[in-house]
Every structure is written in C-alpha cells, then in structure tokens.
KOLNU-983375 format. One record per residue: x, y, z of N, C-alpha, C in turn. Coordinates in steps of 0.05 Angstrom, whole numbers. Example, Ala and Ser with C-alpha at 12.3 -4.5 7.8 and 13.67 -1.06 7.14 Angstrom:
REM residues 2
> 264,-114,156,246,-90,156,264,-66,156
> 257,-45,142,273,-21,143,258,1,157
END
This chain:
REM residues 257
> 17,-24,0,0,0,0,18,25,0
> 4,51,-16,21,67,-9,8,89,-8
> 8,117,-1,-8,133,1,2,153,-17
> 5,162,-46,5,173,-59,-12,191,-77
> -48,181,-72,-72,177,-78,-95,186,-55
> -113,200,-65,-138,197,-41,-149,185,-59
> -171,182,-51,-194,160,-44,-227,179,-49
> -246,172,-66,-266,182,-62,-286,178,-44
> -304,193,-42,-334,180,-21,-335,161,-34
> -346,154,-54,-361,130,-72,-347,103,-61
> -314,107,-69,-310,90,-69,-303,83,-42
> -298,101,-25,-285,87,2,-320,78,8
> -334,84,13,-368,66,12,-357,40,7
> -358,47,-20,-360,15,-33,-347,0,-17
> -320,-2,-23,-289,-15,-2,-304,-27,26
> -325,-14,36,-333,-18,71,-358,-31,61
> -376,-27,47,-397,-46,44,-380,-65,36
> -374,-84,18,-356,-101,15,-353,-116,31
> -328,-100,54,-320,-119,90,-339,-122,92
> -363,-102,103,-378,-113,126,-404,-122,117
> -405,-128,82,-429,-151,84,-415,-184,91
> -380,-179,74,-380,-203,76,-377,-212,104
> -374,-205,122,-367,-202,154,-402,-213,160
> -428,-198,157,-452,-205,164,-458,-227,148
> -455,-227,128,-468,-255,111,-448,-285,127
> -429,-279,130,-412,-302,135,-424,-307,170
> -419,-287,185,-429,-291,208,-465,-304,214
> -476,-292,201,-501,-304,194,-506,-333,194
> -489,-339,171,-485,-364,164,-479,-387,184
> -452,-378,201,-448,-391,226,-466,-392,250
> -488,-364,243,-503,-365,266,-524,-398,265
> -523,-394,246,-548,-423,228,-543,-452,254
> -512,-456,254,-508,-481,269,-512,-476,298
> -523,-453,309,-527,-450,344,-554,-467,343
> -544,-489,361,-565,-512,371,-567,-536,349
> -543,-535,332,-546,-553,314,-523,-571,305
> -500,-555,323,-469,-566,313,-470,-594,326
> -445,-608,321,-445,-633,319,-436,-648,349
> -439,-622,365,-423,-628,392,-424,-604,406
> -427,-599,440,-428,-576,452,-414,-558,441
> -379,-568,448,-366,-554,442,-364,-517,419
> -376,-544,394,-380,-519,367,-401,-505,382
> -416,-519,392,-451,-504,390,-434,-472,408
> -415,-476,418,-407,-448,430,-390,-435,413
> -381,-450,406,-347,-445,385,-363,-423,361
> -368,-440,345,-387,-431,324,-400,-396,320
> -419,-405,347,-437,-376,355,-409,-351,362
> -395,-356,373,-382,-335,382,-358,-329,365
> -354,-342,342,-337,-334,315,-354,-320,303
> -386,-326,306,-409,-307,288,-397,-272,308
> -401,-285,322,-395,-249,341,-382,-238,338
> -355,-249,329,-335,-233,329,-342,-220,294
> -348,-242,271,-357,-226,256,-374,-207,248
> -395,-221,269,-419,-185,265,-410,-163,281
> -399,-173,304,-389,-146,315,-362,-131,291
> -355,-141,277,-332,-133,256,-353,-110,237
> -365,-135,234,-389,-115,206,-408,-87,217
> -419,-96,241,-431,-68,258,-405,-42,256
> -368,-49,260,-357,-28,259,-351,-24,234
> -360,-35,215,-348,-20,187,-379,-5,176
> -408,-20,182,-427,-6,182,-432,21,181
> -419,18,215,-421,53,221,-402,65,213
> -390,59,206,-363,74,191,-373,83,162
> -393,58,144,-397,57,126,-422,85,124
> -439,85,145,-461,102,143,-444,137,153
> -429,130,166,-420,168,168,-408,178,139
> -394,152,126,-383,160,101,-403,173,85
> -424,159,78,-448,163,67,-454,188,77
> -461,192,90,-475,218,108,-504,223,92
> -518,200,85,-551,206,88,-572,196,112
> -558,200,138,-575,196,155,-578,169,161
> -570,145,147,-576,118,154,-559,103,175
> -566,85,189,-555,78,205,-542,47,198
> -520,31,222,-516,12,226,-536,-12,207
> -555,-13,220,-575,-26,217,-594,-28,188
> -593,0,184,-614,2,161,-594,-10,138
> -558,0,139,-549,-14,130,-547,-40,120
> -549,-55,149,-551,-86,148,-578,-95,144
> -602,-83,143,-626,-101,145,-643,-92,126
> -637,-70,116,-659,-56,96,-641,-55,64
> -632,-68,58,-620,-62,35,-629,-86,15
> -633,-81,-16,-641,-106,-31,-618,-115,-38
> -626,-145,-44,-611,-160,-46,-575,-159,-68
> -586,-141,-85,-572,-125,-113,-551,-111,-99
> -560,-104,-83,-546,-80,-62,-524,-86,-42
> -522,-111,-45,-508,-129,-23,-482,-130,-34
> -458,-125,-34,-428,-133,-50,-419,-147,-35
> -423,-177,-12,-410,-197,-21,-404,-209,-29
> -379,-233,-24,-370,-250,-44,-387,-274,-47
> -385,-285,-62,-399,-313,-56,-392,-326,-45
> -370,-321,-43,-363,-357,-18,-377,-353,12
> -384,-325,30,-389,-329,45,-424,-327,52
> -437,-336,22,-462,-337,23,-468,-364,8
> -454,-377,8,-454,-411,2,-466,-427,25
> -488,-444,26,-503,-465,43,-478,-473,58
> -488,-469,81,-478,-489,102,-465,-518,98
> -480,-530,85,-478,-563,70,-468,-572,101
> -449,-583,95,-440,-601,130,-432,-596,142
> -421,-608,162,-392,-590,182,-371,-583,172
> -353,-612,146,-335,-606,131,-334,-571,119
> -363,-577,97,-356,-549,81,-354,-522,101
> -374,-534,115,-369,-499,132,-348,-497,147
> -327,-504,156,-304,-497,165,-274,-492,145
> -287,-508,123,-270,-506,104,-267,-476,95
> -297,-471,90,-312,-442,83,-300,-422,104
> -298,-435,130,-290,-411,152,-261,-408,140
> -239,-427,144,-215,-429,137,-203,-407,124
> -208,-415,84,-210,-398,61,-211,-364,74
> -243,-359,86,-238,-328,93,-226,-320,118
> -223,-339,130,-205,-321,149,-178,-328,143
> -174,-343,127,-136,-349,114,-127,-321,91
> -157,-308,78,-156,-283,74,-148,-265,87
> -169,-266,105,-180,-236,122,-145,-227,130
> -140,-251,144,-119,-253,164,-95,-228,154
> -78,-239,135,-65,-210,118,-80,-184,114
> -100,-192,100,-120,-163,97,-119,-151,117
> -121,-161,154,-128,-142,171,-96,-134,181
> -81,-152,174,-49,-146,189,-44,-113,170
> -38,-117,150,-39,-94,126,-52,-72,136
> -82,-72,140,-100,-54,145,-95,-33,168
> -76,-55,189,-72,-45,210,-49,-19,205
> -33,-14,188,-28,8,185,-32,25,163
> -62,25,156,-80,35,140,-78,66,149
> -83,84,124,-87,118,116,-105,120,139
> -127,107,133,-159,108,148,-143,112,175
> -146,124,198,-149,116,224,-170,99,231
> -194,104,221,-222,79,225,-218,52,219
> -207,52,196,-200,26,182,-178,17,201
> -161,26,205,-136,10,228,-144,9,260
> -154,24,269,-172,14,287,-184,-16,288
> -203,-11,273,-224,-43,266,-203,-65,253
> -174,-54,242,-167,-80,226,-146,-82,263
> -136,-71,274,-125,-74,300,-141,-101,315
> -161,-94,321,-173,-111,330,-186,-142,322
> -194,-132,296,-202,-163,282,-179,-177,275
> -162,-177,272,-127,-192,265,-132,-214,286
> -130,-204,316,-129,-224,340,-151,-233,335
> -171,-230,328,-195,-251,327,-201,-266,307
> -188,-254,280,-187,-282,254,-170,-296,261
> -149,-292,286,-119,-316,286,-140,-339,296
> -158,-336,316,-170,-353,327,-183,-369,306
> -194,-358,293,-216,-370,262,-196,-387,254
> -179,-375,248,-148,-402,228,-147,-425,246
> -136,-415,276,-133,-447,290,-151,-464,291
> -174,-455,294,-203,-457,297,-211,-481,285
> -220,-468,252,-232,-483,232,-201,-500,227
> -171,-492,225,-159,-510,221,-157,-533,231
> -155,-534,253,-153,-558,260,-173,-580,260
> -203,-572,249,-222,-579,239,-218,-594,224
> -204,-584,197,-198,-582,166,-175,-611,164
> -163,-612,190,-125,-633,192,-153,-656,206
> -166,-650,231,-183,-672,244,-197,-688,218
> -214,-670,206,-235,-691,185,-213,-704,158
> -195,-682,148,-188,-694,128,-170,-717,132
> -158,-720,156,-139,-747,163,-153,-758,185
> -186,-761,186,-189,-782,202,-206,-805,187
> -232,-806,202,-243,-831,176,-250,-834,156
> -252,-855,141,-258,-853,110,-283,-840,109
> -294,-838,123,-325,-809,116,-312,-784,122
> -311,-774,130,-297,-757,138,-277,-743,124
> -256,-758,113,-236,-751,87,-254,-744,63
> -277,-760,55,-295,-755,37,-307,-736,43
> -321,-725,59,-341,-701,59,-309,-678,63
> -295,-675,70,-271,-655,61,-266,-657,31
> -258,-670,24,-251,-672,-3,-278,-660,-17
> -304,-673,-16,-330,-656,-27,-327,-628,-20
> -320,-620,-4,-320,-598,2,-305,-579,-10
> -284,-592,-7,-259,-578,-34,-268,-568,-60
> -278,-596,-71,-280,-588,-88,-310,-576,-102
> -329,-567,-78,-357,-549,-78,-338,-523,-72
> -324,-517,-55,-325,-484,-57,-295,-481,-79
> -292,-494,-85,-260,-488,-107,-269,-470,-124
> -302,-463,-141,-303,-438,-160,-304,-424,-141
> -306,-411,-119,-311,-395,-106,-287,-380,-93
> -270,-381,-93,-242,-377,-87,-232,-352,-100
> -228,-355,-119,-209,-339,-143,-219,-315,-134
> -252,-306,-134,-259,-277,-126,-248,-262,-105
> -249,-276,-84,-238,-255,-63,-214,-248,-73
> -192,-257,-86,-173,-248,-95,-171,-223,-120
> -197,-220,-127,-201,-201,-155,-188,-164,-153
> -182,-162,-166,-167,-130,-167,-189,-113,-186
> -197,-92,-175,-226,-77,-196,-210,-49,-186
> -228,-26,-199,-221,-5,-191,-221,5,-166
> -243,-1,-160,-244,4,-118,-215,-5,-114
> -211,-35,-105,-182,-41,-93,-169,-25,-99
> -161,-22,-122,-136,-7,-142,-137,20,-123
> -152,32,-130,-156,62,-116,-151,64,-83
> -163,47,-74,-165,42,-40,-134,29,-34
> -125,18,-49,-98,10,-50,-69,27,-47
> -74,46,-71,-64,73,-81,-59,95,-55
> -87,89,-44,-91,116,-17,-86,107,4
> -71,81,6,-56,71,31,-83,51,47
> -107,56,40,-132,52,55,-131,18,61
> -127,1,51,-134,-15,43,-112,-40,25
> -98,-65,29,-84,-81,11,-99,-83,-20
> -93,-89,-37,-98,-94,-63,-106,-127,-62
> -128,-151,-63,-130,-171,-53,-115,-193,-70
> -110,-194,-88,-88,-197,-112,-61,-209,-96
> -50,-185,-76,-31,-191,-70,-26,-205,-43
> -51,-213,-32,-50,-229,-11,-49,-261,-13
> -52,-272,-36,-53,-304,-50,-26,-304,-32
> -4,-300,-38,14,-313,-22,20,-318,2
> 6,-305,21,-2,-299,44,-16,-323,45
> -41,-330,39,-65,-339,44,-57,-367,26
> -36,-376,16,-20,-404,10,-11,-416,25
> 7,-393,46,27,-400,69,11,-410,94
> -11,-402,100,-30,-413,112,-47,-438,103
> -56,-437,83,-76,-456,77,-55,-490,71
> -28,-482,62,-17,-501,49,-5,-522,70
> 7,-513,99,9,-537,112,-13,-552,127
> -36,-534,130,-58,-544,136,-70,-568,123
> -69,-569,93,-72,-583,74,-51,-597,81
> -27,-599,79,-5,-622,77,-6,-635,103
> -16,-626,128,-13,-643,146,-53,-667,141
> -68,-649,128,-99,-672,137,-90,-687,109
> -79,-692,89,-58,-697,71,-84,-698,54
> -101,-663,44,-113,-662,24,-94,-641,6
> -106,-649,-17,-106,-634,-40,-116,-605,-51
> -98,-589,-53,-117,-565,-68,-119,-565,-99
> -147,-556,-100,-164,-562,-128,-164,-537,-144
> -156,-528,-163,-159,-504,-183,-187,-512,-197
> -203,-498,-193,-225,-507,-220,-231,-500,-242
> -240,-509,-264,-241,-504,-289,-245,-475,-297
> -264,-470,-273,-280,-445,-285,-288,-428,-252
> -284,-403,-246,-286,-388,-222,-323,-373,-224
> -332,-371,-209,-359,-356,-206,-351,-331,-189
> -358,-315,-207,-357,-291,-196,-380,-262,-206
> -384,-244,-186,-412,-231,-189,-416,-215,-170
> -408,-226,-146,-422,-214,-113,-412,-187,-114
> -386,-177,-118,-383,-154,-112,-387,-131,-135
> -405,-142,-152,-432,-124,-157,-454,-127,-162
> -460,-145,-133,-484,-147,-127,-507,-164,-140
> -485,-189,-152,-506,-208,-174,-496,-235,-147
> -518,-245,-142,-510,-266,-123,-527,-292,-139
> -519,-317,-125,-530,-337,-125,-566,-347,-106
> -579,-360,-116,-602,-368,-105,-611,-373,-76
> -584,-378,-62,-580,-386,-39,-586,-353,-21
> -577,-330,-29,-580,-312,-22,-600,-292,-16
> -622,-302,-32,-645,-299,-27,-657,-306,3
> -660,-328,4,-665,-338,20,-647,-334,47
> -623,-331,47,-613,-317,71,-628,-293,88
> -626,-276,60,-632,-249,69,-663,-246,76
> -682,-266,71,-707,-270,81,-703,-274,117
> -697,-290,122,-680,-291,147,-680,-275,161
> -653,-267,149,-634,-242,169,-645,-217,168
> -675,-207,146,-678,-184,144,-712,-183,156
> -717,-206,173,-749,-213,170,-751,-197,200
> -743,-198,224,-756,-180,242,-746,-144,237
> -726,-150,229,-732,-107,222,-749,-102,197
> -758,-117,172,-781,-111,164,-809,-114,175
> -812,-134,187,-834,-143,198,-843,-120,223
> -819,-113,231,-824,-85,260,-806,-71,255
> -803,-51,229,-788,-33,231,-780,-12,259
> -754,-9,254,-755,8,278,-751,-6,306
> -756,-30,307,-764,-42,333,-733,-43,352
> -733,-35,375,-713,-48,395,-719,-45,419
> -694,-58,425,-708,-82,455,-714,-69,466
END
C-alpha cells in the first residue's frame, strides 16, 4: 500500500460495504449451526466466531453510514437493503452443506482476512486500522479454529476424508474472487486505505498449504471461477438468507429491545 492517492466517497463506501457484508453474511451463516453443531463444544465455538464477525461488520457499518452521510444507520445498513445492493462474495453466502464445508468455508476467509487485517492495521484510514487492530487477533482464532477442523476430518475416517474432499471441491469456484483487483481495490490501495487482494494469495497459500499437507488433502484449481457478488449479482442461496436475516426489522421496523 502506499499513500500517494486519495480515495473518493463513492468508493471508500464501496471498499466498507464489501468488509462488512462479507463479515454479516458469513457470520449469519455460522449463526445457522447454534443448537445444531455436531457437539457442545461448536454449538459455543461456532456462535461466538459469528460475534466476532458481526461485531466486525456493525464497525465498518457505522463507519460505512458516516461516510455516506444520508442519515442511515448501522442497521438500516444491514437489514434494509435489496438484495442487488449487497457486494458480497460468494463464498461467504454458500449453504452451510455439513460440518466439513463450513469450516472449510470458515478457513478460506479467514486465511484471507488474516493479511488483509495485518496490512489494514497500518492503513491511511485511522477507522480502518482501528477495526483491522482488532479483528487480526480474532481471525488468528478462526485459522486455529476451523484448522484444526480441516487436519481432524481430512486425516481421520474414510467419511470424513470424503465429505472434506466434497468440500474442496464445492467451494473451489468460489475462491479466485476474493482475490479479484477492480477499480475500488486499485484506488483504496493507491490511498494507503486498504491491501490490493491480488496480492494477498501468497499470504493466504502460506497458511492454507500446511494445513492441507498435514490432513494430507489436495488443493483443487477449478475449471471455471464464479464470480458476481461484488456487484451485487448473487447466487439463489442468497435470497433466501436475506429473508432470514432481514425478517424481524421488516416485519417491525424500527423495533428495539
């Protein structure tokens, strides 16, 4: 990163919707297994990785809505917006499917995040390094977390190695995006704001790769990458999330406790 460059409203928006849908959609997602994981343990584990991500997404929210400066809040952010409107990636709005995929799924973004927030931390933004200060120590947890998940299933029983391996190779199109370079990055990059995500693959190899060499799986390139979310073209699955997550602040606007 270098700071040679500012940065517009538009796009520093954009850059923060971005984090903090993919931060709510992904947390969301994890919220799904409270009362359902495969063992006490997760049933706590799980929920309180969701927290650390929504509480991530609530600080880029409000960050996101002062930028804006039309009066909207946190919330209206997160709960009133159509679905078009949403610039996540897809991977962190992909079905749950089993225990395998979803930790695999946790793995991937926080084997991301993880550089993204080290970087961030001495971000132009004072806001942005703030919030990436803090989330760094809380994605390390996500890596040990879901990794040791990822080494448990893929080198233990022959079910087990199989639903990893399925798993592999269900979210393998999904990958390549978070890595994509568009004009936002480029620019947010330029103004010190933000890493370029391009240049975190090596980062996010060095992590994922002995993880993989010790559950002694394979990584899969796939034919063909899906990509869309970060402008706002999502998959079918997302629908139906956002029915969900957006059903008591439509249903009672306004409403709190």
């Amino acid at each position: 990163m270098g700071a040679a460059a500012t940065i517009d409203r538009d796009t520093l928006l954009t850059l923060l919707l971005r984090l903090a849908d993919d931060h709510l959609v992904l947390g969301h997602r994890l919220s799904e297994w409270c009362g359902h994981a495969p063992m006490l343990e997760e049933d706590l584990a799980m929920p309180n990785m969701a927290l650390d991500l929504i509480g991530q997404a609530r600080a880029l929210y409000t960050y996101a809505a002062d930028v804006e400066g039309k009066g909207r809040t946190e919330d209206d952010l997160a709960y009133l917006r159509l679905e078009r409107e949403y610039l996540n990636c897809l991977l962190v709005e992909r079905p749950n499917g089993d225990f395998a995929q979803t930790m695999l799924r946790q793995l991937y973004f926080a084997a991301f995040m993880e550089p993204f927030w080290k970087a961030a931390a001495s971000s132009t933004d004072a806001t942005v390094a703030g919030i990436a200060a803090k989330a760094v120590k809380e994605v390390a947890y996500h890596i040990r977390h879901a990794g040791e998940w990822v080494v448990r299933l893929g080198d233990g029983t022959e079910e087990s190695r199989r639903r990893m391996e399925d798993a592999i190779e269900e979210l393998a199109p999904y990958l390549d995006e978070i890595f994509e370079d568009d004009p936002v990055t480029v620019q947010a990059s330029a103004a010190g704001i933000a890493p370029q995500p391009s240049s975190l693959r090596p980062a996010f190899d060095r992590i994922i790769g002995p993880i993989f060499a010790e559950a002694g799986l394979t990584f899969i390139t796939p034919p063909y990458s899906q990509r869309g979310g970060r402008k706002g073209m999502h998959g079918e699955a997302m629908g139906f999330l956002l029915a969900d997550l957006q059903h008591i602040q439509r249903t009672y606007p306004g409403a709190t406790w």
